[in-house]
Structures are given as structure tokens and as C-alpha cells.
C-alpha positions as CSV (number, residue, x, y, z in Angstrom):
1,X,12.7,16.0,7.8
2,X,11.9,12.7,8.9
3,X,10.6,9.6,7.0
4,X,8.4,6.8,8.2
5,X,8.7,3.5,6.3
6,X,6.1,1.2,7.1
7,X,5.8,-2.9,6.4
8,X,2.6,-5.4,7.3
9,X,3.8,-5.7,11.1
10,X,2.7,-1.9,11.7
11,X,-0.6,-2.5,10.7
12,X,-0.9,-6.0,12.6
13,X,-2.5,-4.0,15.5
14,X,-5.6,-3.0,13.3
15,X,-6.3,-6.5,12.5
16,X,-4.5,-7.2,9.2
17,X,-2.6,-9.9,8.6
18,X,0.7,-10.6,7.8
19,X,2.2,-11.8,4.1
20,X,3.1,-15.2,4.9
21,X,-0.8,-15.8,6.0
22,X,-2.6,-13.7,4.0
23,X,-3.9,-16.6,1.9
24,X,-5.5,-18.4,4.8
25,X,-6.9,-15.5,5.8
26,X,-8.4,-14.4,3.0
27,X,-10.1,-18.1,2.2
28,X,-11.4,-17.7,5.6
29,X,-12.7,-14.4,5.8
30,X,-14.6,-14.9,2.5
31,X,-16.3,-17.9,3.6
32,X,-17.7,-15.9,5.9
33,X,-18.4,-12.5,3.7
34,X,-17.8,-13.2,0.1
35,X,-20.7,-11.7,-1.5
36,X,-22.3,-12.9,-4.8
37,X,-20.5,-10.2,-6.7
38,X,-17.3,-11.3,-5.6
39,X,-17.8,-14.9,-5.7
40,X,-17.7,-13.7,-9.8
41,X,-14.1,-12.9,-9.6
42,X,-12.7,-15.2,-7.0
43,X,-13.2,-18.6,-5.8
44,X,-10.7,-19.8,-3.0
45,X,-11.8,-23.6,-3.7
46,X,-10.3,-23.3,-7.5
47,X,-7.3,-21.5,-6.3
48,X,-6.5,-24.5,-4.1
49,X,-7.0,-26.6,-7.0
50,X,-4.5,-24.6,-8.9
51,X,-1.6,-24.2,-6.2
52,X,-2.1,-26.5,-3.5
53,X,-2.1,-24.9,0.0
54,X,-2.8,-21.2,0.4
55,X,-0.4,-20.5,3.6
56,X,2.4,-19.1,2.3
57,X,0.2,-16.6,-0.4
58,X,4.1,-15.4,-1.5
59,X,4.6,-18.9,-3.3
60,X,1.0,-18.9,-4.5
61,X,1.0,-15.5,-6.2
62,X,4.9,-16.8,-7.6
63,X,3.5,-19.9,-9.5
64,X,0.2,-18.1,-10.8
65,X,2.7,-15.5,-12.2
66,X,4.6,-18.1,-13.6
67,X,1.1,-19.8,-15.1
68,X,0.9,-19.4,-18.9
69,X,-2.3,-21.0,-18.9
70,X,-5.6,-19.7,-20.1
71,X,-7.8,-17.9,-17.2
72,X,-4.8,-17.0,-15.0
73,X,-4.9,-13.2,-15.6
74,X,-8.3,-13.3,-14.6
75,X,-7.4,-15.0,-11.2
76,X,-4.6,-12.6,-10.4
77,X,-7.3,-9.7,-11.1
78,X,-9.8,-11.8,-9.1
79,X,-7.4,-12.0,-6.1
80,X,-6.7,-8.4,-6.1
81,X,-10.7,-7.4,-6.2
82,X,-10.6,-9.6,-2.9
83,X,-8.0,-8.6,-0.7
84,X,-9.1,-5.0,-1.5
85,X,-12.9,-6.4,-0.4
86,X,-10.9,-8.3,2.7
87,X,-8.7,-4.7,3.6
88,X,-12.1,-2.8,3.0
89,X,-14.0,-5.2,5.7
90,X,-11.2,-4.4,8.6
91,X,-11.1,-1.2,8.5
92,X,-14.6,-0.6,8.6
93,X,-14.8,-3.2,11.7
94,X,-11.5,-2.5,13.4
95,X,-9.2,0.2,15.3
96,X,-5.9,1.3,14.3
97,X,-4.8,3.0,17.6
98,X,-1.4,3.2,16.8
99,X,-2.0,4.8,13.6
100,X,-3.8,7.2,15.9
101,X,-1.5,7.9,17.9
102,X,1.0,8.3,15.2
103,X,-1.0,10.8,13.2
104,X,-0.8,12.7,16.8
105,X,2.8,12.8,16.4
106,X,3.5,13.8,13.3
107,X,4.0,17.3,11.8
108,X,4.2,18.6,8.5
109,X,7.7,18.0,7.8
110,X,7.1,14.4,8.3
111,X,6.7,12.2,4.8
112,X,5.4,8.1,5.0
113,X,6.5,5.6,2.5
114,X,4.4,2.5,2.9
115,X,4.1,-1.2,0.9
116,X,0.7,-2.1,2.6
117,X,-2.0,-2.4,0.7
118,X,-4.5,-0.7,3.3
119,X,-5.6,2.7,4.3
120,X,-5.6,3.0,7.8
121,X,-2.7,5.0,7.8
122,X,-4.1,7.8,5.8
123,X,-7.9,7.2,7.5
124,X,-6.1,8.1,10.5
125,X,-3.8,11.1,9.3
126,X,-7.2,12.2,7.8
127,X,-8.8,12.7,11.3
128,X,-6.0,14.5,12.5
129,X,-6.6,17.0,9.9
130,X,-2.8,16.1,8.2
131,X,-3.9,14.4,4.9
132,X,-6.6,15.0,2.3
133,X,-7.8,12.9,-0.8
134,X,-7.1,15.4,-3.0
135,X,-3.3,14.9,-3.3
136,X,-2.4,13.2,-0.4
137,X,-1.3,10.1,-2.8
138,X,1.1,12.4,-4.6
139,X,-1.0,12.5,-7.8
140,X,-3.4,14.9,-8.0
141,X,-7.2,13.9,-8.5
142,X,-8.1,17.9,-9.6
143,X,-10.0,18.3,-6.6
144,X,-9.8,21.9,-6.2
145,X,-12.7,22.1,-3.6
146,X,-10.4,20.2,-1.2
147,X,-7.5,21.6,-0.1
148,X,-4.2,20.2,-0.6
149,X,-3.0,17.5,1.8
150,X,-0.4,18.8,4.2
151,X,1.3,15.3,4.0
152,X,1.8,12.9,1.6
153,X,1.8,9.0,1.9
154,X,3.4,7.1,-0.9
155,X,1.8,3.7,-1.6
156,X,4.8,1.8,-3.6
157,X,2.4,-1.5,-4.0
158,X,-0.5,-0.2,-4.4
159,X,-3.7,0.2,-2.6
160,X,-7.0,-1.2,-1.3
161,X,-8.9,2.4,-2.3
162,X,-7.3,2.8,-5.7
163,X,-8.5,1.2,-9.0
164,X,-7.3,1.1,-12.5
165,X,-10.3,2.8,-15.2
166,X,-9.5,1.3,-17.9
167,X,-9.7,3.6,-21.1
168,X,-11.1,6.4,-18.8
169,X,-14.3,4.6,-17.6
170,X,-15.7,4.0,-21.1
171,X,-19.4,2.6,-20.4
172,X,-21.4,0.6,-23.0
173,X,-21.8,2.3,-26.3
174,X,-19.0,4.6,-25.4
175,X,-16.0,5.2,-28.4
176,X,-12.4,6.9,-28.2
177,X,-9.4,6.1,-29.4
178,X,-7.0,5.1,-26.6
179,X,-3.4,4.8,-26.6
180,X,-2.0,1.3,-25.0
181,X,0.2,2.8,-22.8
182,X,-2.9,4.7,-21.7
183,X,-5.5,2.2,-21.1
184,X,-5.3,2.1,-17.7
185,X,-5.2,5.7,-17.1
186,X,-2.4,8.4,-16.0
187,X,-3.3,7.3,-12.4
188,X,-5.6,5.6,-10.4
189,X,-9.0,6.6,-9.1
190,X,-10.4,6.6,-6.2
191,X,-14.0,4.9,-5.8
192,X,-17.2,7.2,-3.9
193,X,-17.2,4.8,-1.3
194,X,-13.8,5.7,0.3
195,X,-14.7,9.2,0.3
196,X,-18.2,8.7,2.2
197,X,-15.8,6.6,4.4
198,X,-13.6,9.8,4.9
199,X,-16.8,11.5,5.8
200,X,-16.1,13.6,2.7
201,X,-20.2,14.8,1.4
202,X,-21.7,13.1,-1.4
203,X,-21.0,15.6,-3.9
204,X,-17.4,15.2,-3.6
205,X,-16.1,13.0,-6.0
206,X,-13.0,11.8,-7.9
207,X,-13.4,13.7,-11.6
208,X,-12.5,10.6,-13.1
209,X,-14.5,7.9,-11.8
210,X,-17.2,7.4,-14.8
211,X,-18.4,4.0,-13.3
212,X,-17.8,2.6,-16.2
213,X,-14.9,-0.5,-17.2
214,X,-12.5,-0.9,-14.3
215,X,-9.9,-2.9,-13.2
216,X,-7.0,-3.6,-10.5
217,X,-4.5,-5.2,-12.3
218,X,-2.3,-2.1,-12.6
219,X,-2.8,-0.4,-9.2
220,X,-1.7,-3.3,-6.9
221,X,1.7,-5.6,-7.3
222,X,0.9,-8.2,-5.4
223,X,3.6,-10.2,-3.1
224,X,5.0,-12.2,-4.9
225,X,8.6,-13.9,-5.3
226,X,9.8,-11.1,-7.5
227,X,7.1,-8.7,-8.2
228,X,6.9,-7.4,-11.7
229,X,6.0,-3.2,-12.3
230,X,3.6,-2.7,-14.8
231,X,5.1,-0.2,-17.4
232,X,3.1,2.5,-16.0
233,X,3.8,6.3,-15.2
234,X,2.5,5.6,-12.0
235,X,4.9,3.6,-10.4
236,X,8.0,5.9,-11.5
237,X,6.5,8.3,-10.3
238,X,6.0,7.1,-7.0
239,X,9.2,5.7,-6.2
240,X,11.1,8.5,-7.5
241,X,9.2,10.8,-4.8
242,X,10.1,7.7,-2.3
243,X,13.8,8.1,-3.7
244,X,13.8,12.0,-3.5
245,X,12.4,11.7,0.0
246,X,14.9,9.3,1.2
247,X,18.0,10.9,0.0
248,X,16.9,14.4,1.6
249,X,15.8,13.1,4.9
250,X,17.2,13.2,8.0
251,X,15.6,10.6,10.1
252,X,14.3,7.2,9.4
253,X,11.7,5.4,11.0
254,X,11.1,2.0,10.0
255,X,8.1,0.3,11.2
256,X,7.0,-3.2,11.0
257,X,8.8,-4.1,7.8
258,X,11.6,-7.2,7.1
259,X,13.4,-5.8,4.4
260,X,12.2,-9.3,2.4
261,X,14.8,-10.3,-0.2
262,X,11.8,-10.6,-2.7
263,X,11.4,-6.7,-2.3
264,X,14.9,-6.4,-4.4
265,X,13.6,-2.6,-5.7
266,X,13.2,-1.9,-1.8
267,X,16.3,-3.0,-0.8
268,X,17.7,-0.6,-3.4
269,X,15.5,2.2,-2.7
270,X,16.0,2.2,1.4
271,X,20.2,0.6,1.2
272,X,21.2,1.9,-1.5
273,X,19.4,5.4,-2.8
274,X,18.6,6.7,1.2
275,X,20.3,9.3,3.3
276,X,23.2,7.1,4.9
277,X,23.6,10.3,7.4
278,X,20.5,10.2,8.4
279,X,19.4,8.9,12.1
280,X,18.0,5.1,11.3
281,X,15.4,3.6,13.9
282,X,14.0,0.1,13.3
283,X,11.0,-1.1,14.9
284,X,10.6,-4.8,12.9
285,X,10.2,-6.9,16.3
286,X,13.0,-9.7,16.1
287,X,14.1,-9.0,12.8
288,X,15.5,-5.5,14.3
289,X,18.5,-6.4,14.7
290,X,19.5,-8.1,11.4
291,X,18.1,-5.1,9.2
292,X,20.2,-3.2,11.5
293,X,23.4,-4.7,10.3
294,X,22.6,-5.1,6.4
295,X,21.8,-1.3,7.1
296,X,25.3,-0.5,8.7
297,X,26.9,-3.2,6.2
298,X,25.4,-0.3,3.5
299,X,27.3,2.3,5.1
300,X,24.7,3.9,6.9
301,X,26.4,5.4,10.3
302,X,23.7,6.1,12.6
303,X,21.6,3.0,13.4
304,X,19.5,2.1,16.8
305,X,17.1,-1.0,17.0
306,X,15.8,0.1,20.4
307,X,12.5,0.0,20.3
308,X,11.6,-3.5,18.2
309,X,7.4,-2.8,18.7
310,X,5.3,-0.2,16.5
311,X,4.1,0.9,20.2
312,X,7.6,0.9,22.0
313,X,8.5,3.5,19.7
314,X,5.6,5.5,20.2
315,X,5.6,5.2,23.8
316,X,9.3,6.3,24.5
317,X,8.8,10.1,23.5
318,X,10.2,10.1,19.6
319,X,12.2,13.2,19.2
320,X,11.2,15.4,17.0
321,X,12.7,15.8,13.8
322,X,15.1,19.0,13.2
């Protein structure tokens, strides 16, 4: 079995950018493409106001966590409703080759654990006929006219095509009696508009999208200094199927991610609750070689840094796994 583990520097080659510059970015492209709609939940100018500079969007999302002050729930929320907008707008106008070429590659004994918010990953392993919507997240949306994804990909921050319906989609005039632990549902949903984007026909659906209240508060953790899990079955169960799949591999391929010492529940997960038999690659440009030795420092025994590029690894002929 073999395990891909993917950071922002594998999907820098479809056009997203990285952490430290997402906040630039994101001012940026919404000058150019903020729609009316959005311009209701986010406003880059009064962020500035509240923060100060947006380049390092780590700090930023840090001090608005920190905020106590009325309105700053709503900004978090409106910052999340954006980047999903912003991740939304590059895939639709870029290509993610490597993904591609990666979905070639992989069989169905292969399992990805990934902390980007985007879905070019499973767009791609979609057109290679590898992952479906139905429960390719590793929860199941009931779609029993689709058949069951032959690989999953586990999103432990959250996604761009996942939002929170909050008290089941209730829509004006609507009553039920909803548990608090509950308001935000059992999972997320999945919106029509990634489907149609899947080329999945009309009359395929998630069950549970109603159209009615909705939210992203609970189905992204955004980057901050220390990043706070809602209390949510969601995220247990996610990152127990990462832990599950970590200790039972026997390969690890880690693309494009720094091993941040803000991600302290990654660290654990990948240096502390992994296979340390398994085969370890590491393809995280110049930081290769450090994450190398906090990896052999944590007792893992087989470690290569090789191939530091996304497309050096695909390009020298990956065994594969056993």
C-alpha cells in the first residue's frame, strides 16, 4: 500500500498559491472577480483595516482568531466563502498536469491524505476513472446510483467543494428541533455545481443539499498559527482513516508539503502515528532535506529526498507499491 501526502507546493503547478501569499492573492484576484454576492461576505479593504498587511495570511487568520470583537466570526466565515470562490475560479481556468499524470499512476491500493483546500486532485483521479463523489471523501453522501469510489482522498482541512448545512438546510418557515452538536450536520455536502463540474448529469445530486441555510465555518480550518478543530464527528473521523492509513502503509510519498510547526496535529499524525518501516520519499523542494532528518530523528529507517520537485518524482519511473 502506498500513501501520498500532499501540501500547497503540489498543487503550485495548477496555479494555486502558496500559504504565505494566499492573502495577496486573494485581495488581488477579487478585485478582479468578486461578484456582488460575495462582496456581502468579504471585503479585502476592511480586512486590511483590521490586520494590517495581508502577506503573510498565516498571521492574519492568527490575530482574527484571537479577535474577541463583535463581527469577527462573520469575517472568518467571509474569508472562507472566498478562498473557496478563489480555488473554484482556478480550477475552472487552469491545468493540473501533474495531478494528471499522477492519477495515471496510481492503482487501487494507493490512498492520498491531503491539507489543500482544492479539488484538483480528485477532478483529476475522477477522469481517470479512480474516484467517485459518492464516497470518495470517506463519508458517504447515499448516492447509491454512483458507484463507490475505488480510492479515497482524505481532506484533513477541509475543502473548496464542501459546505456546512446548517440544521439540515432548514429554508424559511421550516421547524425541527436540532441538537447543538448537530447543527452543522453529520458531514458536509457537496453543492450541484461541483457535480455538473464532474460532468456528473443534472439529476445527480447530493441527498442533502436542501438549498436552504448554509455555512463554511465547520468544513474548512483555515491556516492559522495553531488551527483549532471544531468539535465535530467529521474531523475524527477523518484523521483516524489518515491514522489507520499511515500506520498500515508501506510507502510514503510526500509531495509539496513543509511539515509547518503550526500543523502540530500533522506532525503527530505523519512522525509520530505513521509506519516508521515504511519506504519515505519527500518531494518538498529545498525543504527536502530537513523533513528528511526530523523524519529519521522520529525513528523512521528508510528515508530518500531524491526527487525534491512534484515532477522529478513523477518523471523518474515511481515503483510500484508491493
Amino acid at each position: 500500500m502506498r500513501t501520498f501526502v500532499l501540501g500547497a507546493g503540489a498543487s503550485l503547478h495548477a496555479g494555486y498559491p502558496l500559504t504565505w501569499d494566499l492573502g495577496s492573492k486573494l485581495a488581488h484576484w477579487f478585485g478582479q472577480h468578486g461578484t456582488p454576492e460575495l462582496r456581502a461576505w468579504f471585503d479585502p479593504a476592511d480586512l486590511t483595516r483590521r490586520v494590517g498587511s495581508l502577506n503573510d495570511f498565516e498571521e492574519v487568520i492568527s490575530t482574527l482568531q484571537q479577535d474577541r470583537g463583535p463581527g469577527t466570526p462573520e469575517v472568518l466565515d467571509g474569508i472562507r466563502w472566498a478562498l473557496s470562490s478563489y480555488f473554484d475560479w482556478i480550477s475552472q481556468n487552469n491545468a493540473a498536469p501533474l495531478y494528471d499524470h499522477l492519477a495515471g499512476l496510481a492503482t487501487t491500493s494507493d490512498a492520498f491524505i491531503t491539507f489543500n483546500y482544492d479539488t484538483a486532485l480528485e477532478t483529476a483521479l475522477h477522469r481517470a476513472g479512480k474516484w467517485t463523489i459518492r464516497d470518495g471523501y470517506a463519508f458517504d453522501t447515499g448516492l447509491a446510483q454512483v458507484p463507490p469510489s475505488p480510492l479515497r482522498v482524505l481532506k484533513l482541512h477541509g475543502s473548496a467543494s464542501w459546505m456546512d448545512s446548517i440544521a439540515g438546510g432548514l429554508m424559511a418557515g421550516d421547524c425541527a428541533a436540532v441538537r447543538p452538536d448537530e447543527v452543522l450536520g453529520k458531514r458536509p455536502v457537496i453543492p450541484p455545481e461541483f457535480f455538473r463540474r464532474l460532468g456528473y448529469p443534472n439529476q445527480i445530486t447530493d441527498p442533502d443539499f436542501r438549498g436552504g441555510g448554509m455555512s463554511k465555518s465547520g468544513s474548512m480550518i483555515l491556516p492559522s498559527r495553531s488551527k483549532t478543530f471544531q468539535s465535530r464527528e467529521l474531523w475524527t473521523h477523518l484523521w483516524a482513516q489518515a491514522e489507520h492509513t499511515l500506520r498500515t502503509t508501506d510507502e510514503i510519498v510526500i509531495i509539496g508539503y513543509s511539515l509547518p510547526a503550526a500543523d502540530n496535529r500533522a506532525r503527530r499524525l505523519l512522525l509520530e502515528d505513521a509506519n516508521k518501516n515504511a519506504h519515505l520519499r519527500i518531494c518538498s523542494g529545498e525543504d527536502s532535506f530537513q523533513i528528511s532528518d526530523q523524519f529519521r530523528a522520529s525513528g523512521f529507517r528508510n528515508v530518500a529526498a531524491t526527487h525534491h520537485l512534484f515532477e522529478d518524482w513523477l518523471n523518474s519511473g515511481p515503483r510500484q507499491p508491493a
